[in-house]
N, C-alpha and C positions, 0 to 999 in steps of 0.2 A: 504494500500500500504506500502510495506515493502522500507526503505530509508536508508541511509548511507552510508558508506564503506564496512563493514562487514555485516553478516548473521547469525546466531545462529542457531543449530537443534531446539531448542526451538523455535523459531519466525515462521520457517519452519512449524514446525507441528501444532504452532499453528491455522494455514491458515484452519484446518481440520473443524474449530467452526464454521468456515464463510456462511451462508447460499449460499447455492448451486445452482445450477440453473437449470432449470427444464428438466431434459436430458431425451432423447428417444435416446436408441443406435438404430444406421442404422442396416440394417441387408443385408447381400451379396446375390446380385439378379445375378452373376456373372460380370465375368471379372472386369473392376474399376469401375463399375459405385457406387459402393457402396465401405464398407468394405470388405477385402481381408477374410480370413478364413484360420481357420487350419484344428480340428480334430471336430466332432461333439455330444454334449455331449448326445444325445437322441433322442427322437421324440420334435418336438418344440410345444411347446400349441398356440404359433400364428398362428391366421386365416389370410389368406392370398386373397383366396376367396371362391366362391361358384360357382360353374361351373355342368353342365349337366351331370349324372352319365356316365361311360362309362369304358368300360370290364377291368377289373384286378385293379379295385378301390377297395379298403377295403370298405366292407359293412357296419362298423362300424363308418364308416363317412361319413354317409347318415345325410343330412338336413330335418328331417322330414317334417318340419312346413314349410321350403320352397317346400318339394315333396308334401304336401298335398292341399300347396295354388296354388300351379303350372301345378299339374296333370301329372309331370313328376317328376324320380327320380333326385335327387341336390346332390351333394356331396363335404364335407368340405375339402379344400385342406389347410393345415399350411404348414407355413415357417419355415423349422428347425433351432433351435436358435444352434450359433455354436460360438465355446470361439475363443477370439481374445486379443491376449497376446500382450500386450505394450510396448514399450521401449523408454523411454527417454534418450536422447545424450544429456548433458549438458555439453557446454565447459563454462571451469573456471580456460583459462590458463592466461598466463600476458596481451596479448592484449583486455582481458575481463575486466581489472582492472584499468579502466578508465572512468569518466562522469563528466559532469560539471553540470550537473542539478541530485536532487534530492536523486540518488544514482549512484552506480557503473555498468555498466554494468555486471557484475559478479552478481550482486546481482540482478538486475531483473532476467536476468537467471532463476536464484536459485528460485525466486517467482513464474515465469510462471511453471519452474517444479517441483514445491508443488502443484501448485493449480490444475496442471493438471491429477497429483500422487493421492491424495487425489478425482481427480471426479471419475477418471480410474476405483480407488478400488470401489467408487460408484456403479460405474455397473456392477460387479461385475467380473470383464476381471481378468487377471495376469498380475501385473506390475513388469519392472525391469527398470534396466538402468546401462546408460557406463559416468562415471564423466570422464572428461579431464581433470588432469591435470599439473601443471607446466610441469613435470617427467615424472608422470602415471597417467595410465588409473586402474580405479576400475570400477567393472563388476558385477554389478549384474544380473542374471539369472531372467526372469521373476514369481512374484508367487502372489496369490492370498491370500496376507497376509499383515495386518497394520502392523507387525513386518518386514518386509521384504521393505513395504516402506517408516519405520524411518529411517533400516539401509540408504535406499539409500539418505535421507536428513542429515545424520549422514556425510555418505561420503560427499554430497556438502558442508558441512558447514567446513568438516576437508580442501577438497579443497580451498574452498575460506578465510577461514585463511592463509592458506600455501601461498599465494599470496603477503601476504607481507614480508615476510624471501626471496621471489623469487626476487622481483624489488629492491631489495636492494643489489642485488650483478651485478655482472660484466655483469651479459647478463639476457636476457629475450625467454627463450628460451620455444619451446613449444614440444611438441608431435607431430611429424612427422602425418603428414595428409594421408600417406599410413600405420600409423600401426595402425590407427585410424580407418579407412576404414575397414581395414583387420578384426578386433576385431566386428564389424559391423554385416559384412558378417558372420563369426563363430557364434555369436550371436542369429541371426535373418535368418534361411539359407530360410524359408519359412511361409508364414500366420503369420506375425509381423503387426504391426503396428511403423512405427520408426516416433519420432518425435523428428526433429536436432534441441537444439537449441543455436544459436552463434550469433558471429559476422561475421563470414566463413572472416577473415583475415589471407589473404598469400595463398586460395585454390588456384590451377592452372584452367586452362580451363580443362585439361585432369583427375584432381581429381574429381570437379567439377561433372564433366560426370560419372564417378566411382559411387559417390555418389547416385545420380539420378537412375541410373540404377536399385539399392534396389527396386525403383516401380515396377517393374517385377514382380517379385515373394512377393513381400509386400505390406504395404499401408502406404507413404511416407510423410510427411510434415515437412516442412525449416518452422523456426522462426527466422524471423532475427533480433538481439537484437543490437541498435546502439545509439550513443549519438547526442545530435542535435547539439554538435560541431564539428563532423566527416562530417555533411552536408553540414553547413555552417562556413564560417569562421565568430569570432566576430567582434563589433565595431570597425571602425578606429581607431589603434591603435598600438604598438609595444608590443610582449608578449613573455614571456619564458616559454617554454614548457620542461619538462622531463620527459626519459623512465627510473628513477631513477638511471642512471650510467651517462646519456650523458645529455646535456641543449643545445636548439639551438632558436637564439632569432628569431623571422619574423616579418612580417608588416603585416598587416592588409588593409592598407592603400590603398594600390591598385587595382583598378577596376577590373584590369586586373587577379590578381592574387585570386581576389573574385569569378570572373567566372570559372577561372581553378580549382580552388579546389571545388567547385559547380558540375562542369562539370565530374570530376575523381567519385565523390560520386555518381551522377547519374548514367554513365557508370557502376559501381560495382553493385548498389543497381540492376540496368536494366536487368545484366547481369544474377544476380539471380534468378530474378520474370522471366525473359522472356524462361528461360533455366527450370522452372518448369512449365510454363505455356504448354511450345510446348508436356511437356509431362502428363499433367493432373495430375499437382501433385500443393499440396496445400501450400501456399506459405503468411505468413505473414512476415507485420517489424512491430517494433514498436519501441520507444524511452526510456529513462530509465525516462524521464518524465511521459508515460503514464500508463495509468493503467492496469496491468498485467490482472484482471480479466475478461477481454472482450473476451482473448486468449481462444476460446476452441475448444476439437479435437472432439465433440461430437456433432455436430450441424447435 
């Protein structure tokens, strides 16, 4: 588990060593129930089954040994394997550069899309990806190259450096969540796989929706990266908090103000999970406590 403030392309890549875990890519039986699809690279060598011959089947995938034990012709039907280019959304703007335990939100981030970069290329799909940050957005095109996804750990790592020259001036400002979208869409227009991962602070209900809709025509999944002090408020206590320009003191102290901030965190988190749910789209959280490794889009 990658900890601290900061992230190196070095720490990044090195995630690549870590033994892997034992992937079987899905394959598209249509519409979502599976992986989405683009273009297809051949005839697929997966058997899919073996079913009663019948007219305008290739005779060349005849089941012998099933025609000879059965006394009727069998024929081998496969599944065409078909490529399925990935995109990782990684935001790494100011509201990512925050945790009280372990590391930064930025920096899980930055772990979950290594480790997921690294299975991706495993299976041998096209990866790319779109960084968020402070400013801008960097866009890489999907490709089925380790060179293609250092660059994009290259780019998280220049991101989440730049995060500290950002909170150190007069505002925190972020990448407008419609050009964000927009970059998405141009991106990814069909047979993607997108996988967002934030802390979705400051989406509207109407982006939100924007977002979501990518399931259409793609194969969609939120990660949503948050601290366990955004859940809960700490001990009874007085504390100062800063977005590195402003300081504002609060209490702790109160029951009352322990359930409201409990309450706003559930409502967001709910809002998330319940608005990918209604549409069959796949939806984790997790903390900058836990362990990024568990995250995977290949199950």
């Amino acid at each position: 588990m990658l900890a601290g403030v900061y992230v190196d392309t070095e720490d990044l890549v090195r995630l690549a060593a870590e033994p892997q875990p034992n992937i079987r890519a899905r394959r598209a039986t249509g519409g979502h129930s599976g992986s989405l699809i683009s273009r297809a690279r051949g005839r697929g060598v997966d058997l899919d089954e073996v079913r009663l011959y019948q007219a305008g089947d290739d005779v060349r995938n005849i089941d012998w040994k099933v025609t000879a034990r059965k006394q009727k012709a069998h024929t081998k039907i496969f599944r065409e394997e078909r490529e399925r280019p990935t995109v990782l959304v990684i935001d790494q703007s100011p509201s990512m550069f925050f945790g009280s335990q372990v590391r930064m939100k930025s920096v899980a981030a930055a772990e979950i899309a290594a480790r997921l970069a690294w299975r991706t290329l495993n299976t041998r799909d096209r990866i790319g990806g779109i960084v968020i940050g402070s400013n801008a957005l960097r866009v890489l095109k999907p490709l089925r190259s380790k060179l293609n996804v250092i660059r994009l750990l290259n780019a998280l790592s220049e991101a989440n450096h730049a995060l500290n020259s950002e909170l150190r001036g007069t505002t925190t400002s972020r990448v407008a969540w419609h050009d964000v979208l927009a970059n998405i869409r141009h991106t990814t227009p069909i047979g993607h796989r997108i996988v967002f991962v934030s802390d979705f602070e400051g989406i509207t209900d109407v982006e939100l929706q924007q977002l979501l809709v990518l399931q259409n025509h793609n194969e969609l999944a939120l990660i949503h990266v948050y601290d366990q002090l955004e859940e809960a408020l700490p001990p009874s206590g007085t504390y100062n908090v800063t977005d590195g320009a402003n300081t504002l003191s609060f209490s702790s102290s109160s029951r009352q103000n322990q359930n409201q901030y409990r309450e706003r965190f559930e409502v967001f988190k709910g809002r998330l999970r319940d608005a990918c749910r209604a549409r069959g789209i796949r939806y984790e959280s997790i903390t900058t406590a836990d362990d990024a490794s568990r995250i995977s889009i290949h199950e």
